[in-house]
BALOBA-1460 file (C-alpha; in Angstrom, 3 decimals):
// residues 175
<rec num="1" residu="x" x="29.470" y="5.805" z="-60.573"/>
<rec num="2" residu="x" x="27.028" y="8.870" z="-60.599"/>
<rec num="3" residu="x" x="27.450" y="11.192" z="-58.034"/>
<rec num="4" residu="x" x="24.289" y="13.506" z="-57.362"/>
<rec num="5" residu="x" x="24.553" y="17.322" z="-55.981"/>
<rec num="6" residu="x" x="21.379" y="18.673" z="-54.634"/>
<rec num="7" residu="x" x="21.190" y="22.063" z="-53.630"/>
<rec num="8" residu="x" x="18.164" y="23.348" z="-50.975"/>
<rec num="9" residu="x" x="17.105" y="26.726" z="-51.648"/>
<rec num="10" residu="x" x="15.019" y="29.083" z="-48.818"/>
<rec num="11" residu="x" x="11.590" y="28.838" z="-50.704"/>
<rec num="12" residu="x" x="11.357" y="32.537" z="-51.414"/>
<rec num="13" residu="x" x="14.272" y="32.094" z="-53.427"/>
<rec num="14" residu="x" x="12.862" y="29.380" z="-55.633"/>
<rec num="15" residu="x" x="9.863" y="31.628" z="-56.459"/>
<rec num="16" residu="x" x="12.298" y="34.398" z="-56.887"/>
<rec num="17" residu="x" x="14.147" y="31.567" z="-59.580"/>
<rec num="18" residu="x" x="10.273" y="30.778" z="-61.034"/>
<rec num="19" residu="x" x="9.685" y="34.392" z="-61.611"/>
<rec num="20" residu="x" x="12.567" y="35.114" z="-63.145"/>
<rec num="21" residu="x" x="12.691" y="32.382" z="-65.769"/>
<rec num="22" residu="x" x="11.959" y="33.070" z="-69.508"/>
<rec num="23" residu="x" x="8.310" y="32.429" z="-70.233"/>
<rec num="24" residu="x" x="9.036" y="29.042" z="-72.432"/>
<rec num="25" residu="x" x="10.271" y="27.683" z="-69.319"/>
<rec num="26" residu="x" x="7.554" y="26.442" z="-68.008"/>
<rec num="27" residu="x" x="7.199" y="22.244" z="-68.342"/>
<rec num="28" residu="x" x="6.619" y="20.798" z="-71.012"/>
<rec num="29" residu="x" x="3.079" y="19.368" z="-69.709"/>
<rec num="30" residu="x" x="2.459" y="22.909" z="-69.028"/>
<rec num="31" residu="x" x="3.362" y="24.801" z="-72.362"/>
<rec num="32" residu="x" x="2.973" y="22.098" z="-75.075"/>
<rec num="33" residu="x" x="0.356" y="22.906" z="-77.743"/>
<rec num="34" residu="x" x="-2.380" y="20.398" z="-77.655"/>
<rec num="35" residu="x" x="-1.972" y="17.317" z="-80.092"/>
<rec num="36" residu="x" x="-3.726" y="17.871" z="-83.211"/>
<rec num="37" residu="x" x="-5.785" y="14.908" z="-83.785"/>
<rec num="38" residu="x" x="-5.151" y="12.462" z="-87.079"/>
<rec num="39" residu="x" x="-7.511" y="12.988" z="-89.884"/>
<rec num="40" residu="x" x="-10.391" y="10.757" z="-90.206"/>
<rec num="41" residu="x" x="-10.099" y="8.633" z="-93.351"/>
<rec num="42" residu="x" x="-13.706" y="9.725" z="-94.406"/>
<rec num="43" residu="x" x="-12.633" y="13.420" z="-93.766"/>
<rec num="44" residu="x" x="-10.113" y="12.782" z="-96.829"/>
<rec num="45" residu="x" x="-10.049" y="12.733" z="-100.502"/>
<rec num="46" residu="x" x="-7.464" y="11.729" z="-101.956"/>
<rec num="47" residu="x" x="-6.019" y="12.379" z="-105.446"/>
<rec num="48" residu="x" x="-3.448" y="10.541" z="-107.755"/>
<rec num="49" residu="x" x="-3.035" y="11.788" z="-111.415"/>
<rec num="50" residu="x" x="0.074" y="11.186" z="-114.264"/>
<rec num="51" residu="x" x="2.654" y="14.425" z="-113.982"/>
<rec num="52" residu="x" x="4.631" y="15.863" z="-117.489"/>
<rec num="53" residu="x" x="7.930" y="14.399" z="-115.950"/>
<rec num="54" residu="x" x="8.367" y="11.128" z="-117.031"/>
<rec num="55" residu="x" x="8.184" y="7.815" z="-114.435"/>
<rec num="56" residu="x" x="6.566" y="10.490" z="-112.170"/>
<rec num="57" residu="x" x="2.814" y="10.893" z="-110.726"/>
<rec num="58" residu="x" x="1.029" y="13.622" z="-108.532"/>
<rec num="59" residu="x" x="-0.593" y="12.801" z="-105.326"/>
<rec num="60" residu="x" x="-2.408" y="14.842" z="-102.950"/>
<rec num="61" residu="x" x="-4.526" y="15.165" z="-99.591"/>
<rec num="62" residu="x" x="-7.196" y="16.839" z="-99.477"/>
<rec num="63" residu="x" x="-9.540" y="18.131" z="-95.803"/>
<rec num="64" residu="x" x="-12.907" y="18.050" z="-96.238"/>
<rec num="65" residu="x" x="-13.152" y="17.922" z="-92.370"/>
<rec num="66" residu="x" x="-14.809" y="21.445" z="-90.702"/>
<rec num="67" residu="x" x="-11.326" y="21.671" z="-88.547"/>
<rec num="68" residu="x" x="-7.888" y="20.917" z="-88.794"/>
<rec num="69" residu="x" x="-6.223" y="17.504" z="-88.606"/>
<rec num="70" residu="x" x="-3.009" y="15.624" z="-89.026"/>
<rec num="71" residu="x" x="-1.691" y="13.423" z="-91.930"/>
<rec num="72" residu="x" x="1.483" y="11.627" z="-91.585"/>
<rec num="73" residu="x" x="4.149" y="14.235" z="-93.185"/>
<rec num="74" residu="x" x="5.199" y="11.167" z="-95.793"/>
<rec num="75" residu="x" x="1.951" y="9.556" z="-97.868"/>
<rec num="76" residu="x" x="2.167" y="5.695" z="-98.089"/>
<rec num="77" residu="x" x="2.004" y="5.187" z="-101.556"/>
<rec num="78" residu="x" x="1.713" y="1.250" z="-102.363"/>
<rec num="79" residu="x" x="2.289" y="-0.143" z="-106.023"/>
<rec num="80" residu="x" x="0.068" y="-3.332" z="-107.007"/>
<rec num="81" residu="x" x="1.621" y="-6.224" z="-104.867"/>
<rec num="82" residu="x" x="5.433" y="-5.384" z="-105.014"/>
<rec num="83" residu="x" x="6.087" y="-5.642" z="-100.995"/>
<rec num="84" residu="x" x="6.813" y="-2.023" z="-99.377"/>
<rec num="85" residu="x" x="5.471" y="1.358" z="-100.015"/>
<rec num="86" residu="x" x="7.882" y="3.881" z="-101.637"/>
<rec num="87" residu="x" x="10.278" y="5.467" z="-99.705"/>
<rec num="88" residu="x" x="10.156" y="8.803" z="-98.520"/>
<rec num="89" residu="x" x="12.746" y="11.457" z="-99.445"/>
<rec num="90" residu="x" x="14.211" y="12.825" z="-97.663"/>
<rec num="91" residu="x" x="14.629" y="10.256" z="-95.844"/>
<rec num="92" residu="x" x="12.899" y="10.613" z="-92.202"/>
<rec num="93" residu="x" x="10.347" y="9.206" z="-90.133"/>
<rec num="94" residu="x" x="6.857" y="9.794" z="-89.415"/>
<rec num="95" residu="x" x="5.815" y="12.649" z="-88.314"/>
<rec num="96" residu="x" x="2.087" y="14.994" z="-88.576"/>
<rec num="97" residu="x" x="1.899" y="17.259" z="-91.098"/>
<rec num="98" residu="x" x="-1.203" y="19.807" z="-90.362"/>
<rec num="99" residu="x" x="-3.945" y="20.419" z="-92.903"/>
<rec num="100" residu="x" x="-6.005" y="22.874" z="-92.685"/>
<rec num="101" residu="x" x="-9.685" y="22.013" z="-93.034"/>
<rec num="102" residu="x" x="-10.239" y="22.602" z="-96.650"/>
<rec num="103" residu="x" x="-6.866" y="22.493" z="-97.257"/>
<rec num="104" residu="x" x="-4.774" y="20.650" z="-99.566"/>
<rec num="105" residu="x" x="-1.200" y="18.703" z="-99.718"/>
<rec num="106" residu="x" x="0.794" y="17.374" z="-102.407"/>
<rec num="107" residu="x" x="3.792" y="14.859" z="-103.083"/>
<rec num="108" residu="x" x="5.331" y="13.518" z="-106.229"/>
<rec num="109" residu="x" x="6.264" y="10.193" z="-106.412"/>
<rec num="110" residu="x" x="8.811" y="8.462" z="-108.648"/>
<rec num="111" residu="x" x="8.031" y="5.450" z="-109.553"/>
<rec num="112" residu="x" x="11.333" y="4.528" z="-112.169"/>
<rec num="113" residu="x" x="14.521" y="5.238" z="-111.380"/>
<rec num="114" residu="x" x="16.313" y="6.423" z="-114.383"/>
<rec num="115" residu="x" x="19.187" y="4.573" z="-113.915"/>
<rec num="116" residu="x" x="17.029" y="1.269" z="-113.873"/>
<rec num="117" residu="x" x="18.283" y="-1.771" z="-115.824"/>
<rec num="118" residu="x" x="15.476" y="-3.876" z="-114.316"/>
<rec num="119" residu="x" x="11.431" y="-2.858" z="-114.124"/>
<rec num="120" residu="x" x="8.086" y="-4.378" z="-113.015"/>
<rec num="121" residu="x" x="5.117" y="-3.505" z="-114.458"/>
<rec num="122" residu="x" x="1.885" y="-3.083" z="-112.079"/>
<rec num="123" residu="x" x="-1.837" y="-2.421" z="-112.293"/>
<rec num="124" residu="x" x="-2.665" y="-0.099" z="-109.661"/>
<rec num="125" residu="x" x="-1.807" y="2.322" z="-107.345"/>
<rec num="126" residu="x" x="-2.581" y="3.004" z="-103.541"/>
<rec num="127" residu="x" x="-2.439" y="5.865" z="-101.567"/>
<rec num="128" residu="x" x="-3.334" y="6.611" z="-97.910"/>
<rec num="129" residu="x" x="-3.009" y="10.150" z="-96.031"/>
<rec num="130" residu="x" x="-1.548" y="7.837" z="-93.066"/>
<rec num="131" residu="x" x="-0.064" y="4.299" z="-92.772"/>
<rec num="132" residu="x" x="-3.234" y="3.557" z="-90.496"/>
<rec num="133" residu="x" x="-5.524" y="4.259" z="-93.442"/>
<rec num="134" residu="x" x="-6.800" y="2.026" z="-96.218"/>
<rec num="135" residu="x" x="-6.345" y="4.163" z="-99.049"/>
<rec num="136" residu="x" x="-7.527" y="4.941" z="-102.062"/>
<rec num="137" residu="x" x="-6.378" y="2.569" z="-105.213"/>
<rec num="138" residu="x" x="-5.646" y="4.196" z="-108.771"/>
<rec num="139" residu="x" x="-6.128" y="1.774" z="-111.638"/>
<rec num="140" residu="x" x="-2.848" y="2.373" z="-114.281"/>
<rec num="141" residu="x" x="-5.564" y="3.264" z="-116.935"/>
<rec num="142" residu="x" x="-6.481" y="6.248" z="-114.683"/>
<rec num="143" residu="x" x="-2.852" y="7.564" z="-114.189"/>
<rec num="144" residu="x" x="-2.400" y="7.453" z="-117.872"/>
<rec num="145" residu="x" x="-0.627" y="4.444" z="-117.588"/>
<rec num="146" residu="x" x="-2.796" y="1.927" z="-120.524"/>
<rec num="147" residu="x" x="-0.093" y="-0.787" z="-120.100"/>
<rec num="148" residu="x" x="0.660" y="-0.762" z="-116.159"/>
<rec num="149" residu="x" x="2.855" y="1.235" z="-114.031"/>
<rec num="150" residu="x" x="6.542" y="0.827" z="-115.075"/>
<rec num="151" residu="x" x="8.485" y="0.585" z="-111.531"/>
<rec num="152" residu="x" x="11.617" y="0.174" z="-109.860"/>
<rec num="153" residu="x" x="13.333" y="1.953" z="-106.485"/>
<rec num="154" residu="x" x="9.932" y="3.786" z="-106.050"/>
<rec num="155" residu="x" x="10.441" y="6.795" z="-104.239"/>
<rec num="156" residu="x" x="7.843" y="9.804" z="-102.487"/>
<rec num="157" residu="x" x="8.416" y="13.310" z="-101.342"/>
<rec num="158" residu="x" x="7.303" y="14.368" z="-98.175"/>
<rec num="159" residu="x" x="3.616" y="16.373" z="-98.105"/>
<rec num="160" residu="x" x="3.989" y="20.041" z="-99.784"/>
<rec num="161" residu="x" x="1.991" y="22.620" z="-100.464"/>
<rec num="162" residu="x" x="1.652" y="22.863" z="-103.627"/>
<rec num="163" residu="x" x="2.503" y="20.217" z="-106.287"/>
<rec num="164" residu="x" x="5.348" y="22.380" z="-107.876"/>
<rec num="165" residu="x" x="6.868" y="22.717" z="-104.389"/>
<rec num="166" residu="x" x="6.769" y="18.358" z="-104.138"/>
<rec num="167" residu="x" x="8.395" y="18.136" z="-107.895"/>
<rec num="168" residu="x" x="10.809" y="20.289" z="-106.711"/>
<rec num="169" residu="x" x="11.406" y="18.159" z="-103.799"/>
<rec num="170" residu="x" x="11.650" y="15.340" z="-105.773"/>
<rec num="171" residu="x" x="14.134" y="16.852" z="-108.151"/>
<rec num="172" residu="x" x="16.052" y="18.322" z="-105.781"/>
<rec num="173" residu="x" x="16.295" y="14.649" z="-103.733"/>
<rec num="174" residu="x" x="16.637" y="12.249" z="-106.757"/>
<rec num="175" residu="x" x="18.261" y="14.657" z="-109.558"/>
């Protein structure tokens, strides 16, 4: 059983309350910054390339849009026909991650565990900005990858900055 108090208050001591209350107060209607909207697919270029660190590539975002936009904060990053995109890590949901018009984000994604005792071998690569988007697909022979993409218990960072920032990420999440 709830029991509810209500308390009336002589109206020139509600504005008295009104005034008095710290300026992020306010509803959240009221004082929320407006949504930034998602990114158009055509406003994006996106970018996948073979990293130094073995069973690792680079990805990246890029805003070729005249304002600012939203990604999702973790890419989806598809391998060939294997069912799932890698998974994020840290772990976490979606979320926007804000890029600048012009600007630029990065992830690193693992695609081979180290600890693997099993692989699959694929041909491509697909990345997308946001899980709404198609993509853009990366043959192996691009990602310096002649004989397919060795994979197993693919993983992504989050968007960063700046591509040492995501191996960092990665490191510091799958070490």
């Amino acid at each position: 059983m709830r029991i509810r108090t209500e308390v009336a208050l002589p109206p020139a001591l509600a504005l008295v309350f009104v005034l008095l209350a710290p300026a992020g107060a306010a509803t959240a209607s009221s004082s929320a910054a407006p949504a930034l909207p998602t990114c158009r697919e055509s406003s994006l270029r996106v970018g996948a390339a073979a990293s130094e660190l073995p069973g690792t590539l680079r990805i990246s975002v890029t805003n070729h849009g005249r304002q600012a936009c939203a990604v999702d904060r973790v890419p989806t990053v598809v391998l060939g026909d294997l069912d799932g995109p890698a998974l994020p890590v840290p772990e976490g949901g979606s979320a926007p991650y804000r890029l600048p018009a012009g600007g630029s984000a990065h992830a690193a994604v693992r695609t081979l565990d180290p600890a693997a005792t099993e692989l699959r071998v694929v041909d491509r690569l697909t990345v997308a900005g946001d899980p709404a988007h198609r993509g853009r697909t990366f043959d192996a022979v691009s990602l310096g990858a002649p004989d397919g993409v060795r994979v197993w218990e693919p993983v992504t960072t989050w968007w960063h900055r700046s591509s040492a920032a995501a191996d960092a990420a990665l490191e510091r999440h799958t070490g």
